[in-house]
KOLPA-93401 format. One record per residue (C-alpha): residue in three letters; x, y, z. Coordinates in steps of 0.05 Angstrom, whole numbers, padded with zeros to 5 digits, always signed. Example, Ala and Ser with C-alpha at 12.3 -4.5 7.8 and 13.67 -1.06 7.14 Angstrom:
2
REC  code    east   north      up
REC   ALA  +00246  -00090  +00156
REC   SER  +00273  -00021  +00143
END
This chain:
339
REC  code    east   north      up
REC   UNK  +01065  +00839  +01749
REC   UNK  +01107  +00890  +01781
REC   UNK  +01081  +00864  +01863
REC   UNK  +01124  +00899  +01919
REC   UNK  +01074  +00878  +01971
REC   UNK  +01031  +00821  +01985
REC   UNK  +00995  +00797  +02036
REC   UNK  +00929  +00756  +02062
REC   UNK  +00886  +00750  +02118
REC   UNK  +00837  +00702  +02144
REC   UNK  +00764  +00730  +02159
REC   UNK  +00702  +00680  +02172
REC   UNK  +00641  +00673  +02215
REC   UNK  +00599  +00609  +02208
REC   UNK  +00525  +00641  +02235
REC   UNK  +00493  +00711  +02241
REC   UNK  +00500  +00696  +02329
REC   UNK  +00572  +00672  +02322
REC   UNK  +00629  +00721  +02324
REC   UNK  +00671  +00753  +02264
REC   UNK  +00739  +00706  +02277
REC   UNK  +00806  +00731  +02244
REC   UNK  +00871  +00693  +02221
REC   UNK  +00924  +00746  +02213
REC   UNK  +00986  +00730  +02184
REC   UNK  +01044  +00752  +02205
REC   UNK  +01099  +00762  +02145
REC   UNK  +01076  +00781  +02071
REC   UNK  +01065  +00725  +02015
REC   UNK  +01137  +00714  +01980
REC   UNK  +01137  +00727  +01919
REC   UNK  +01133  +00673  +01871
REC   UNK  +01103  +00657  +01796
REC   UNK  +01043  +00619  +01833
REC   UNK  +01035  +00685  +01871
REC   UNK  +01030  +00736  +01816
REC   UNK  +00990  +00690  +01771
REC   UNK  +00934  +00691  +01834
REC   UNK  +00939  +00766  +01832
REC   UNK  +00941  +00777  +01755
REC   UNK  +00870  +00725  +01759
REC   UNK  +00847  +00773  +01814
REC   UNK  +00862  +00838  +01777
REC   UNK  +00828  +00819  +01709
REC   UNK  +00763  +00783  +01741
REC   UNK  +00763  +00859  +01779
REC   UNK  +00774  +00896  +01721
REC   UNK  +00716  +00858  +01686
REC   UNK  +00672  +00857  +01729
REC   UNK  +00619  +00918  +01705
REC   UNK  +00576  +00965  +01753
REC   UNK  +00645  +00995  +01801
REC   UNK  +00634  +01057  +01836
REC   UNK  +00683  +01111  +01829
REC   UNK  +00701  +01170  +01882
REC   UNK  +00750  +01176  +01935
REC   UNK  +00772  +01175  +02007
REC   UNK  +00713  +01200  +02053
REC   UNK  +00737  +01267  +02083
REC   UNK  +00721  +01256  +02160
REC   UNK  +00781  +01222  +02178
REC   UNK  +00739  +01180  +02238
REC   UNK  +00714  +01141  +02167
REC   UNK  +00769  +01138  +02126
REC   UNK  +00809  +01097  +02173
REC   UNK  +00839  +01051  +02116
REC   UNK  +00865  +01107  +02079
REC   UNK  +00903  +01138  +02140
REC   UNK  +00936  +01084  +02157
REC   UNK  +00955  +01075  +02078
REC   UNK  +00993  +01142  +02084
REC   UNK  +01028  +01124  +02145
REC   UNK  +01052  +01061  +02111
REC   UNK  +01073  +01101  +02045
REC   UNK  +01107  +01149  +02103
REC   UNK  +01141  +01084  +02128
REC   UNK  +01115  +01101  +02202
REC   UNK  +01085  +01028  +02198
REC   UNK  +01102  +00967  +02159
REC   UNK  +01055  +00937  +02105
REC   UNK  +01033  +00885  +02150
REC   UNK  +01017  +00925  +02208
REC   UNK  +00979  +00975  +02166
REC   UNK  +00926  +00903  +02136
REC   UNK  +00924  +00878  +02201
REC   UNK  +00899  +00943  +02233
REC   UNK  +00855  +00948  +02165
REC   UNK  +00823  +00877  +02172
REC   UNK  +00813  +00884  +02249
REC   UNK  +00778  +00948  +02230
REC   UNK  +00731  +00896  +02182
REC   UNK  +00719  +00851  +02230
REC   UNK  +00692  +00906  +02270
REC   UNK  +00643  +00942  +02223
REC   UNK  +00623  +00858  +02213
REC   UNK  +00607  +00849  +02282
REC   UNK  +00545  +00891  +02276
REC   UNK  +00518  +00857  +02212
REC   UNK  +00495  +00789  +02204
REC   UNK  +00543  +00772  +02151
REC   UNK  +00562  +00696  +02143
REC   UNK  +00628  +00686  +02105
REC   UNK  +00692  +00644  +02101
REC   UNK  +00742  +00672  +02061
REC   UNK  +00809  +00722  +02057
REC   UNK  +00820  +00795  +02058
REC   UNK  +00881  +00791  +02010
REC   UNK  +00919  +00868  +02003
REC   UNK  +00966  +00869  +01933
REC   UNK  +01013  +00935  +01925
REC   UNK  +01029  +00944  +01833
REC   UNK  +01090  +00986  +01833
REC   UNK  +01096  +01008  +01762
REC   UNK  +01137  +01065  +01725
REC   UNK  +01079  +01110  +01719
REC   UNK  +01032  +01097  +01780
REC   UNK  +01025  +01057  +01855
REC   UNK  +00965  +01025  +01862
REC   UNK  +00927  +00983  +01916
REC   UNK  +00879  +00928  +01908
REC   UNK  +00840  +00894  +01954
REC   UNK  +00794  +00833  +01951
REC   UNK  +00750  +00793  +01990
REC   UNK  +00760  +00720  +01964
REC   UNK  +00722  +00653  +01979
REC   UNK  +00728  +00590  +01968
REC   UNK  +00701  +00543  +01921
REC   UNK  +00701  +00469  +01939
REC   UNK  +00720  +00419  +01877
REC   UNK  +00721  +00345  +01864
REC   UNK  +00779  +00311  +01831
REC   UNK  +00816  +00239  +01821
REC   UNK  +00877  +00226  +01857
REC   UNK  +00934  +00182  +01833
REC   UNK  +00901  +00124  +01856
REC   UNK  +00831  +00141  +01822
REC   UNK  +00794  +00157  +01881
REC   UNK  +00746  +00215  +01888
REC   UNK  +00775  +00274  +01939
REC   UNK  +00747  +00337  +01950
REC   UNK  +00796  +00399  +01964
REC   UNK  +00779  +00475  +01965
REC   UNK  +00803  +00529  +01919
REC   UNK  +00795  +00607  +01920
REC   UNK  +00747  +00631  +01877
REC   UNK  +00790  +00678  +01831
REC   UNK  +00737  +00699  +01778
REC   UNK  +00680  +00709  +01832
REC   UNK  +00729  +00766  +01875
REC   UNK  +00661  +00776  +01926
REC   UNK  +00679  +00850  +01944
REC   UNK  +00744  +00889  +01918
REC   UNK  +00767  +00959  +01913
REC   UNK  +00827  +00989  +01883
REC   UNK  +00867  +01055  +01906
REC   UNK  +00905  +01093  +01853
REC   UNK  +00961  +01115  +01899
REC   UNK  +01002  +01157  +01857
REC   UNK  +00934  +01195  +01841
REC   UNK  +00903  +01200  +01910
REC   UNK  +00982  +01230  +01937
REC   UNK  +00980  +01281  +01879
REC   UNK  +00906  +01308  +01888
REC   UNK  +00899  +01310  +01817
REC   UNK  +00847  +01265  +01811
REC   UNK  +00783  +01258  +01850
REC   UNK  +00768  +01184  +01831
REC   UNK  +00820  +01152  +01848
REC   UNK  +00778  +01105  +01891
REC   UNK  +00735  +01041  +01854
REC   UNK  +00696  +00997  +01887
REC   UNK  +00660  +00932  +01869
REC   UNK  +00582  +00911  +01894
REC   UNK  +00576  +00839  +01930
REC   UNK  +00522  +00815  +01880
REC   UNK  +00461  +00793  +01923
REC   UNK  +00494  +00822  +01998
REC   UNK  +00476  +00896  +02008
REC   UNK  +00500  +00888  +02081
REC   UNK  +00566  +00871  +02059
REC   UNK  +00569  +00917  +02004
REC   UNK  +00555  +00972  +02054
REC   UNK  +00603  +00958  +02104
REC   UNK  +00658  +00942  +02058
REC   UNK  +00649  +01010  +02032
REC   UNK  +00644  +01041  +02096
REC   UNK  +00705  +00999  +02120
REC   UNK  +00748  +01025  +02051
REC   UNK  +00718  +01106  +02068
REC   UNK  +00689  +01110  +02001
REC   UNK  +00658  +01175  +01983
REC   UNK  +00635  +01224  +01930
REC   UNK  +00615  +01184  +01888
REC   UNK  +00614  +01195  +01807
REC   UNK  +00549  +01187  +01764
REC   UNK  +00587  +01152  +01714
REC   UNK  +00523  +01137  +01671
REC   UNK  +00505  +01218  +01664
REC   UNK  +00578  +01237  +01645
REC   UNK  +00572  +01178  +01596
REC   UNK  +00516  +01192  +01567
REC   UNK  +00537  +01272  +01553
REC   UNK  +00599  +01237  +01521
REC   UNK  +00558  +01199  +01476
REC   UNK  +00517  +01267  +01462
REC   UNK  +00577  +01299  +01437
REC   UNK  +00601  +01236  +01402
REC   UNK  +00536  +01240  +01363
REC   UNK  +00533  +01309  +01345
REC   UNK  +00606  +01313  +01328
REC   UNK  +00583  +01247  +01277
REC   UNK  +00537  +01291  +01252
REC   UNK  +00582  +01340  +01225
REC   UNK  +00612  +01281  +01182
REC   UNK  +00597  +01249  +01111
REC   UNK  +00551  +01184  +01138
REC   UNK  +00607  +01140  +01119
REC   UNK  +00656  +01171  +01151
REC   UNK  +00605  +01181  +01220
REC   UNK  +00603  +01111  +01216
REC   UNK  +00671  +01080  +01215
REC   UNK  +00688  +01146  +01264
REC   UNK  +00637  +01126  +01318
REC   UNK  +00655  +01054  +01322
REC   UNK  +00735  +01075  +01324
REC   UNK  +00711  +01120  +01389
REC   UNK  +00677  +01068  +01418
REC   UNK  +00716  +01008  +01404
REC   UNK  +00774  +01055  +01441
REC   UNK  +00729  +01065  +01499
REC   UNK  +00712  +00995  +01507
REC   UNK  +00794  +00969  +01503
REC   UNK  +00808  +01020  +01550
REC   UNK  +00750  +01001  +01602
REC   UNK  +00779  +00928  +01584
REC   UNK  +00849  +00949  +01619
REC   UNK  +00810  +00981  +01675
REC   UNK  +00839  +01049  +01654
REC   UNK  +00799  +01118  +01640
REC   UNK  +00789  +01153  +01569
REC   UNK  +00842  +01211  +01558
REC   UNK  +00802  +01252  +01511
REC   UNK  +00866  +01281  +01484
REC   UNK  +00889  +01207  +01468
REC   UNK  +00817  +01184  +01433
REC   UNK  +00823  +01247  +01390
REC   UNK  +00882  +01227  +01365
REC   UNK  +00866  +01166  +01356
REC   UNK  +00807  +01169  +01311
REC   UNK  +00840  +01226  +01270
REC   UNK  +00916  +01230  +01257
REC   UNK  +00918  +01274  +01208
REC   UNK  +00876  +01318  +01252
REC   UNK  +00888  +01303  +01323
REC   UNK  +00860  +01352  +01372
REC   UNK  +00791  +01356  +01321
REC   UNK  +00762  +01324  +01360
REC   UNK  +00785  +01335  +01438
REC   UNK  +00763  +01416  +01412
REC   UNK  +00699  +01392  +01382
REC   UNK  +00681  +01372  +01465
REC   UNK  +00715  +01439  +01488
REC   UNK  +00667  +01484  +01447
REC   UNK  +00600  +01439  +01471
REC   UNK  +00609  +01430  +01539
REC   UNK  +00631  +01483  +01592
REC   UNK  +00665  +01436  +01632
REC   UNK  +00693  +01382  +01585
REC   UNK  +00732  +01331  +01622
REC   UNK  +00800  +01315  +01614
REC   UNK  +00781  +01240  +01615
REC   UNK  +00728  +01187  +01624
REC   UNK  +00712  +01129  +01658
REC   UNK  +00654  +01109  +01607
REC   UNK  +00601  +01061  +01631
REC   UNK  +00597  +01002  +01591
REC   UNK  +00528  +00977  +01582
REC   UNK  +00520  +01051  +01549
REC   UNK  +00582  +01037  +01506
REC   UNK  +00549  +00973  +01481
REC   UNK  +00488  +00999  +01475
REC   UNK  +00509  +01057  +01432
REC   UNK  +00525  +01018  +01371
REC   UNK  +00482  +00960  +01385
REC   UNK  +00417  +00954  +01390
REC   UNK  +00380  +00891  +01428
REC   UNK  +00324  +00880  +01472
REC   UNK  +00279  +00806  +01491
REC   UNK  +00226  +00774  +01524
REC   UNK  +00201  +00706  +01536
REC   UNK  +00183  +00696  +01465
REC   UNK  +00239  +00738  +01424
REC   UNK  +00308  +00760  +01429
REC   UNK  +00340  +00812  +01381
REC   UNK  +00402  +00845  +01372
REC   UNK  +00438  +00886  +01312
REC   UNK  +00478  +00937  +01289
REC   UNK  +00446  +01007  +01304
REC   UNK  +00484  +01024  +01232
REC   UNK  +00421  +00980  +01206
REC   UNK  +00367  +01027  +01232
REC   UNK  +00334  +01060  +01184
REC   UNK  +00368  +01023  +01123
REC   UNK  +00357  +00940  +01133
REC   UNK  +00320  +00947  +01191
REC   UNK  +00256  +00998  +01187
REC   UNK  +00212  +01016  +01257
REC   UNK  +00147  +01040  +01243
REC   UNK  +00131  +01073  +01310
REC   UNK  +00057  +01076  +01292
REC   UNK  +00047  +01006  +01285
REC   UNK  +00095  +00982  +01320
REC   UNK  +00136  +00934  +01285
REC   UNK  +00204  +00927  +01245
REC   UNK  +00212  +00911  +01172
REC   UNK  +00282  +00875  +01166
REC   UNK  +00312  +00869  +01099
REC   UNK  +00373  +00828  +01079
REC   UNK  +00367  +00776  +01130
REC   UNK  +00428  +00733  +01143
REC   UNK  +00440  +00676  +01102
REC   UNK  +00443  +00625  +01153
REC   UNK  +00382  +00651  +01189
REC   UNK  +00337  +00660  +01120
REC   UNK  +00354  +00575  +01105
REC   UNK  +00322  +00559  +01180
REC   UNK  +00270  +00604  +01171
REC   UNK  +00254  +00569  +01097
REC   UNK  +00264  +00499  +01131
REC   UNK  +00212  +00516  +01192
REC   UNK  +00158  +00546  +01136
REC   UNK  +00166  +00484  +01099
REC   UNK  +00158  +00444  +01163
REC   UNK  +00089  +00480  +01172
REC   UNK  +00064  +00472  +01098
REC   UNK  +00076  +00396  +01108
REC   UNK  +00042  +00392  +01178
REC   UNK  -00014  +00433  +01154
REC   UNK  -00021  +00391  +01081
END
């Protein structure tokens, strides 16, 4: 990883009465292997994680604290450190009037790539863990909790300082803590944000009517190219270039597609951050309940699988090998039991 600035901060209260204590460290982290390994853990389980919000700075500046004192770091009218500890002390402020219990660090990581500058910042905890020590005895230590990052957000720098790009702001949910979800939104000045589901679900539209225009073998292997894209590039935590993905599903033709979108929507984006339960669900069709779980191809629709809205029930042809010997077993089973 390409770090240039590290840093972390303690942030814990131990009851809803007791106050919002900081440890704030006073140099960054040095760099070492151990160091971007943490980060590089921290980046992927944040890149993973499904359901982040995307928008940008809040544009009352009384809100969208963080982000001022971001520019006057970038201006170099403060130092890194300065600008978290006057971030986290802003935290522990919004905190104070919540009755959020945690133990954990506020850790601040500045990528410096070729192409783009970008923030991240996440709320770790710790995990505690049981091991054997040289001497075979049971000890107990604690560890951060890299894959469960409780609350993170990451700030495309280079976007945000070019105003090209109005969501250059992402932000994760605390799964089960509203109040700190809120706060650490409020604390970050997120704002405007994008209904990623709607412009997903016009992408899929278009991806669908474009399929149409296609020989059904071709729609096929061309819908699962799109979305296999979509689905690597939500993987590296980056957005859809629509010029890229029409290139990429048709050399020989490459802006087919990318002018296919042009023509059917007035406003066609220049890229998309897709939402991925849609993307899943597109070629994939599953559903359960306490008694059944299901999931195939949506290719099979219509050909090995049949739905009869009327009565309400599938006819599935070809069934898998493996799952047509069990199902011969358990019938035999049942002849047996019943003879």
């Amino acid at each position: 990883m390409a770090l240039s600035h590290c840093i972390a901060h303690g942030i814990r209260r131990n009851g809803t009465e007791a106050p919002v204590e900081l440890s704030l460290r006073e140099n960054e982290l040095a760099s070492t292997g151990y160091l971007e390994e943490l980060v590089r853990e921290l980046k992927h389980a944040y890149v993973g994680r499904a359901g982040k919000q995307y928008g940008q700075f809040h544009h009352d500046l009384s809100i969208s604290l963080v982000g001022q004192w971001l520019r006057e770091f970038r201006e170099k009218k403060i130092t890194f450190e300065r600008f978290t500890c006057k971030a986290t002390e802003h935290l522990q402020s919004l905190l104070t009037e919540t009755d959020v219990v945690l133990d954990g660090h506020l850790l601040f990581a500045l990528e410096s790539l070729a192409d783009a500058d970008s923030l991240y910042v996440f709320l770790v905890l710790h995990n505690e863990g049981i091991y054997l020590d040289g001497e075979l005895n049971i000890q107990t230590s604690r560890h951060l909790d890299v894959k469960g990052v409780m609350v993170g957000a990451k700030i495309d720098i280079t976007a945000w300082l070019s105003e090209d790009d109005s969501s250059f702001l992402s932000v994760l949910k605390a799964r089960g803590d509203k109040d700190l979800t809120d706060q650490f939104w409020k604390w970050i000045g997120f704002a405007d944000q994008r209904d990623i589901a709607a412009e997903t679900t016009a992408f899929l539209d278009v991806v669908s009517a474009y399929s149409d225009t296609l020989q059904e073998e071709d729609a096929n292997v061309y819908r699962n190219k799109v979305i296999d894209y979509c689905l690597e590039q939500d993987k590296r935590g980056e957005p859809v270039v629509i010029r890229d993905l029409s290139e990429h599903v048709n050399d020989e033709e490459p802006q087919r597609f990318s002018q296919f979108i042009e023509k059917k929507q007035e406003q066609a984006p220049q890229q998309l951050i897709p939402d991925r339960r849609q993307l899943k669900q597109y070629v994939r069709i599953s559903g359960r309940n306490e008694l059944l779980s299901m999931s195939f191809a949506a290719d099979c629709l219509g050909e090995t699988i049949v739905y009869d809205k009327d009565s309400d029930s599938l006819t599935i042809r070809n069934i898998p090998g493996p799952l047509k010997l069990r199902l011969i077993k358990h019938m035999q089973k049942l002849v047996e039991t019943e003879g």
